[in-house]
MARKE-336298 format. One line per 4 residues: number of its first residue (from 1); their letters; for each residue x, y, z of N, C-alpha, C. Coordinates in nm, 2 decimals. Example, Ala and Ser with C-alpha at 12.3 -4.5 7.8 and 13.67 -1.06 7.14 Angstrom:
// residues 2
1 = as = 1.32/-0.57/0.78/1.23/-0.45/0.78/1.32/-0.33/0.78 | 1.28/-0.22/0.71/1.37/-0.11/0.71/1.29/0.00/0.79
This chain:
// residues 137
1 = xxxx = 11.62/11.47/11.39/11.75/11.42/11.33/11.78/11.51/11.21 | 11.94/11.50/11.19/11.93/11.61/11.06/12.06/11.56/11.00 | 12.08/11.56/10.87/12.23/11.51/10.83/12.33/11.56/10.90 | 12.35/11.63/10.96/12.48/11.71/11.03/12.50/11.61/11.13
5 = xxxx = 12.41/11.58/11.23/12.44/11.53/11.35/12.40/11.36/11.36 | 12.33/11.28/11.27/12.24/11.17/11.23/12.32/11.14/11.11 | 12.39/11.01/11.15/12.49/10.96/10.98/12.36/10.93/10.91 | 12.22/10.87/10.97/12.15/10.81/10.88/12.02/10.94/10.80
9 = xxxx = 12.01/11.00/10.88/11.90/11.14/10.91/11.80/11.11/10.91 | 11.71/11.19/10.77/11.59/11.10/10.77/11.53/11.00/10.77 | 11.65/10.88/10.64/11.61/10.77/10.62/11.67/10.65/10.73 | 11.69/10.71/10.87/11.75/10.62/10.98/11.60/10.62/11.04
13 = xxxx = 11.46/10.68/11.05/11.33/10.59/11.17/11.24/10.68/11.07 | 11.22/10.63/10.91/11.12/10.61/10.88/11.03/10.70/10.78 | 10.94/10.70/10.72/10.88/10.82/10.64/10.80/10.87/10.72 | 10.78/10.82/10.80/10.68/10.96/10.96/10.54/10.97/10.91
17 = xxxx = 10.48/10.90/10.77/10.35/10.88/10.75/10.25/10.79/10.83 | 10.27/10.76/10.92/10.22/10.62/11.02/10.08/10.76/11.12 | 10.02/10.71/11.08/9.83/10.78/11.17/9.80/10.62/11.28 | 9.86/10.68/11.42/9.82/10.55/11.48/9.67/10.50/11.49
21 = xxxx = 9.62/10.58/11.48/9.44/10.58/11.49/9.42/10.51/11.39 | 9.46/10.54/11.24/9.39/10.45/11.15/9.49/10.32/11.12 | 9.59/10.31/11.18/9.66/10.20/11.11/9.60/10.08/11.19 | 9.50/10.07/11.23/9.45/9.92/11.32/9.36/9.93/11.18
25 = xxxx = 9.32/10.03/11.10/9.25/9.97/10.98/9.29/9.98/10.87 | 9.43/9.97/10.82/9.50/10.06/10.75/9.42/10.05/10.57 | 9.33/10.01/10.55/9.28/9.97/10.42/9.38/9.88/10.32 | 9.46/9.95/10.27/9.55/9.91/10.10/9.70/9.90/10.22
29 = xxxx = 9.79/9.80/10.19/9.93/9.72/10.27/10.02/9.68/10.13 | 10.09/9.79/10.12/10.19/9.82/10.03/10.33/9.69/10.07 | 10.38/9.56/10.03/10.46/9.52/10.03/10.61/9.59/10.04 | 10.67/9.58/10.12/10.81/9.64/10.07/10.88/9.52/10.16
33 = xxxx = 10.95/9.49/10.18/11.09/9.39/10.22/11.20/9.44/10.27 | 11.25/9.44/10.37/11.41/9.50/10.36/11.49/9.45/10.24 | 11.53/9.37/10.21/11.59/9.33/10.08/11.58/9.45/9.97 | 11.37/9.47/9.95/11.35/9.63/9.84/11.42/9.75/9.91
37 = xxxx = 11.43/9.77/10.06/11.48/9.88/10.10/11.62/9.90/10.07 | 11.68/9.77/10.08/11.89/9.77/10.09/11.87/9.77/9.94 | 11.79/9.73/9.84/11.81/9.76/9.72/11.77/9.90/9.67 | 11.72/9.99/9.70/11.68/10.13/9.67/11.78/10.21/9.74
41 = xxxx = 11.86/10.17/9.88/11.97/10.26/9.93/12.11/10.23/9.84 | 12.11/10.12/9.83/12.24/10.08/9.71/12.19/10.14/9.61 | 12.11/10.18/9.54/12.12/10.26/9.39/12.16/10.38/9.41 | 12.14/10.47/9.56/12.17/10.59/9.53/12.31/10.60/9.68
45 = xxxx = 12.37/10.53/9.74/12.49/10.54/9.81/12.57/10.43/9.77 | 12.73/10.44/9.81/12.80/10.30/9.82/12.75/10.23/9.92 | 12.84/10.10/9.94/12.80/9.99/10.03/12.83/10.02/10.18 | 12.88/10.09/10.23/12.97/10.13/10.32/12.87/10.23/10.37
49 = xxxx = 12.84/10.32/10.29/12.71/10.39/10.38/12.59/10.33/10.36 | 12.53/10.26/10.28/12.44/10.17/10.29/12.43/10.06/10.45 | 12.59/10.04/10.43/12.58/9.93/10.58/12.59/10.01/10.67 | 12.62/10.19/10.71/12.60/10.23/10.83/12.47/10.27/10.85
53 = xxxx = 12.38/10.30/10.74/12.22/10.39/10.72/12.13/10.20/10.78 | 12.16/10.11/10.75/12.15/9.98/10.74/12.11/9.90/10.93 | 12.29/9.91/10.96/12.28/9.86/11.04/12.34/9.72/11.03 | 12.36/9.66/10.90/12.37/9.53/10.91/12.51/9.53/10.84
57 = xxxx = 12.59/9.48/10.87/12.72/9.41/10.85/12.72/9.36/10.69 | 12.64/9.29/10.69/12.65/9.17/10.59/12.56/9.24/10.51 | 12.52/9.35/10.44/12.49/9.36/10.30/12.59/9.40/10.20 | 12.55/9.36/10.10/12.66/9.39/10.03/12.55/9.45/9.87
61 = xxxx = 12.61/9.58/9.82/12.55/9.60/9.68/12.60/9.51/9.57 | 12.50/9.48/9.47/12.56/9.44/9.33/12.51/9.54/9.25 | 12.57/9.48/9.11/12.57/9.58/9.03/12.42/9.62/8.99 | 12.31/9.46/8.99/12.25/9.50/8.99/12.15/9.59/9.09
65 = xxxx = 12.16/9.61/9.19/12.13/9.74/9.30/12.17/9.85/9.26 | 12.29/9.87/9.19/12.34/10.01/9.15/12.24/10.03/9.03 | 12.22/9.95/8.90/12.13/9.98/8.81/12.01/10.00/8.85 | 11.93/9.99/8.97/11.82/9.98/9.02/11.75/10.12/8.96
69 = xxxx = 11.61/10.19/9.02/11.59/10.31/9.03/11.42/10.28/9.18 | 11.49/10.44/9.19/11.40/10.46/9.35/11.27/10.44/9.31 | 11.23/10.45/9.16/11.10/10.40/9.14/11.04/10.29/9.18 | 11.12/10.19/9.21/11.09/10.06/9.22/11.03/9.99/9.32
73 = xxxx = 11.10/10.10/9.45/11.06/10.05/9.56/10.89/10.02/9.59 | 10.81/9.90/9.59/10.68/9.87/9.63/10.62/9.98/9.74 | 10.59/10.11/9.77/10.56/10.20/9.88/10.48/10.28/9.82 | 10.38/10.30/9.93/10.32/10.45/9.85/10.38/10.57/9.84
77 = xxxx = 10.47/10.66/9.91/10.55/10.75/9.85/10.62/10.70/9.71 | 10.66/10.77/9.59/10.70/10.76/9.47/10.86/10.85/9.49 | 10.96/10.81/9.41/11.06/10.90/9.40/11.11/10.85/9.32 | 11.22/10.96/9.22/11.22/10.90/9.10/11.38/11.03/9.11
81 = xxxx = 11.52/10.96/8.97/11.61/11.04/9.02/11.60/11.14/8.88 | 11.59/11.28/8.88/11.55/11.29/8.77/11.65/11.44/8.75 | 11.73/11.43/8.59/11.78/11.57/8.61/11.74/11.73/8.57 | 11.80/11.81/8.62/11.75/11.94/8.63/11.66/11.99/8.48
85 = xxxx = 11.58/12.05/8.51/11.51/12.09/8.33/11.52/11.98/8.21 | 11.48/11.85/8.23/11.47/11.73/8.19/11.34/11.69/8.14 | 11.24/11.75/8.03/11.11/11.66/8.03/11.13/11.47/8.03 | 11.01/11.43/8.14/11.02/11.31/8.18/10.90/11.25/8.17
89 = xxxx = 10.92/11.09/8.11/10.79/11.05/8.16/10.84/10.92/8.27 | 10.76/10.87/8.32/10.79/10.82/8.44/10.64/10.70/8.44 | 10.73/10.61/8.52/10.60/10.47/8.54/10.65/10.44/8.66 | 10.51/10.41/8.74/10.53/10.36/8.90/10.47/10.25/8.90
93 = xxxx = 10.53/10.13/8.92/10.44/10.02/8.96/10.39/9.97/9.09 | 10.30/9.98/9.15/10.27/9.93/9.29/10.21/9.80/9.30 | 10.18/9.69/9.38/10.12/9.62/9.41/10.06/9.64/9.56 | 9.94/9.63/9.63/9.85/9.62/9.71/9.84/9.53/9.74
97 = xxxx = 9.75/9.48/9.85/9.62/9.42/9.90/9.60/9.46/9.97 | 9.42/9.49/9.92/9.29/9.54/10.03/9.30/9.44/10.12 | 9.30/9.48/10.29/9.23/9.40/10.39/9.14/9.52/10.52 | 9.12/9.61/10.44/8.99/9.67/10.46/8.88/9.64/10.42
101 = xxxx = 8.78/9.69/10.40/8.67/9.68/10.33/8.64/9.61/10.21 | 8.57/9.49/10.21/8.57/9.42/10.11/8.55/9.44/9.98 | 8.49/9.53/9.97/8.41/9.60/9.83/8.49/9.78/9.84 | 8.57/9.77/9.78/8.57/9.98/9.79/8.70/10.01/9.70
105 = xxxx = 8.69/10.14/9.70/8.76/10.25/9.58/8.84/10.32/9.62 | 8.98/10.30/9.60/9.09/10.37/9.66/9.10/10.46/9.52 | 9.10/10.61/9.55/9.19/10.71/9.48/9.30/10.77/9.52 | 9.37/10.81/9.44/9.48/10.89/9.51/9.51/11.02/9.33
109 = xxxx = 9.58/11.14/9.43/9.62/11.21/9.27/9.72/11.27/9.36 | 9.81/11.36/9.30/9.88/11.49/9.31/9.81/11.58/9.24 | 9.80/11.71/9.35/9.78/11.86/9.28/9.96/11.87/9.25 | 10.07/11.89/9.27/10.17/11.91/9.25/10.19/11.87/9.06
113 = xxxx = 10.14/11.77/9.02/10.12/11.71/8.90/10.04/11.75/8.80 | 10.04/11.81/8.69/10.02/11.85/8.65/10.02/11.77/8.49 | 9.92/11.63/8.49/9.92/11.59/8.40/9.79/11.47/8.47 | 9.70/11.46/8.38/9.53/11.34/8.33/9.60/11.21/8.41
117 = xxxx = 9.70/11.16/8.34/9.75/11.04/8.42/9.82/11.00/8.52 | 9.82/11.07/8.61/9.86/11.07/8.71/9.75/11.09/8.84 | 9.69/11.00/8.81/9.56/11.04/8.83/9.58/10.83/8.88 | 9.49/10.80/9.01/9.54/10.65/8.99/9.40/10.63/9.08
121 = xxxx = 9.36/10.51/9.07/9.21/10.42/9.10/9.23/10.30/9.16 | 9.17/10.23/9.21/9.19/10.09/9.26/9.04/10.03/9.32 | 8.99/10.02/9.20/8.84/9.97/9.27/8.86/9.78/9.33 | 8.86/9.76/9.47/8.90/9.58/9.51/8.77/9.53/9.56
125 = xxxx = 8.74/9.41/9.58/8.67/9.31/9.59/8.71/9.20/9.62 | 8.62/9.08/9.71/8.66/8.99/9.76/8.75/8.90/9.73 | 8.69/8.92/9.55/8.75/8.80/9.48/8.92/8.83/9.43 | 8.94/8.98/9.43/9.06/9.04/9.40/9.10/9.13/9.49
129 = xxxx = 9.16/9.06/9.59/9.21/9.14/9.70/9.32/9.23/9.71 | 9.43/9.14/9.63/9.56/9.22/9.60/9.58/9.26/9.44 | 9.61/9.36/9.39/9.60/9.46/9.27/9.76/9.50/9.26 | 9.79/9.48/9.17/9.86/9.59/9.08/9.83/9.67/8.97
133 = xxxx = 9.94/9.81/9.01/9.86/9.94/8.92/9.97/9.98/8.87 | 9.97/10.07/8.77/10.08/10.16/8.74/10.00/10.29/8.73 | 10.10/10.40/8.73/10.09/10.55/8.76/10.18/10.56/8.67 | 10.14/10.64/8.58/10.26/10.73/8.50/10.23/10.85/8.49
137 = x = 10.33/10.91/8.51/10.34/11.06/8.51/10.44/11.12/8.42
């Protein structure tokens, strides 16, 4: 697909991160909602291409959707709208739940990042299955 020929492009089937082999175990199950999705396409399009990227008739943006930011969206990819030669600091909030392995330690970093905190952990357990974290970078 490509914007030229695809009104929706990339964001019409998906972030293409899906490993069919591991996803019968996928460890950590990031919440997102269509509702989080039509609200992250309303902050950065009008309503009208939101309803053709969409598919659905009946959404409509508010204002609060326009105030939103792509930070927000619950997913493990991060994106953030940020302008040109702009020092930034930035906060990601995620929520999880482990339904892998009862006991274990999710890491994650960026080499592209070039900062101590951005650097993120998630040690879960029986008794705390679902976690929230933030990432700041």
């Amino acid at each position: 697909m490509s914007a030229t020929t695809s009104l929706g492009a990339e964001l019409a089937y998906g972030s293409g991160y899906i490993n069919p082999l591991k996803a019968v175990d996928p460890g950590l199950v990031y919440e997102a909602r269509k509702e989080d999705c039509i609200k992250l396409l309303c902050s950065i399009y009008d309503e009208y291409t939101v309803i053709l990227i969409s598919g659905d008739d009946s959404v409509t943006c508010s204002d609060g959707h326009k105030k939103s930011s792509p930070t927000n969206l619950n997913y493990p990819s991060m994106a953030a709208a940020l302008g040109a030669n702009t020092p930034f600091i930035l906060s990601f909030r995620r929520t999880v739940t482990n339904v892998g392995v009862a006991k274990s330690t999710d890491k994650a970093k960026s080499p592209q990042v070039q900062n101590s905190k951005s650097k993120w952990c998630l040690k879960s357990s029986p008794l705390r299955p679902s976690m929230r974290k933030n990432l700041s970078i």
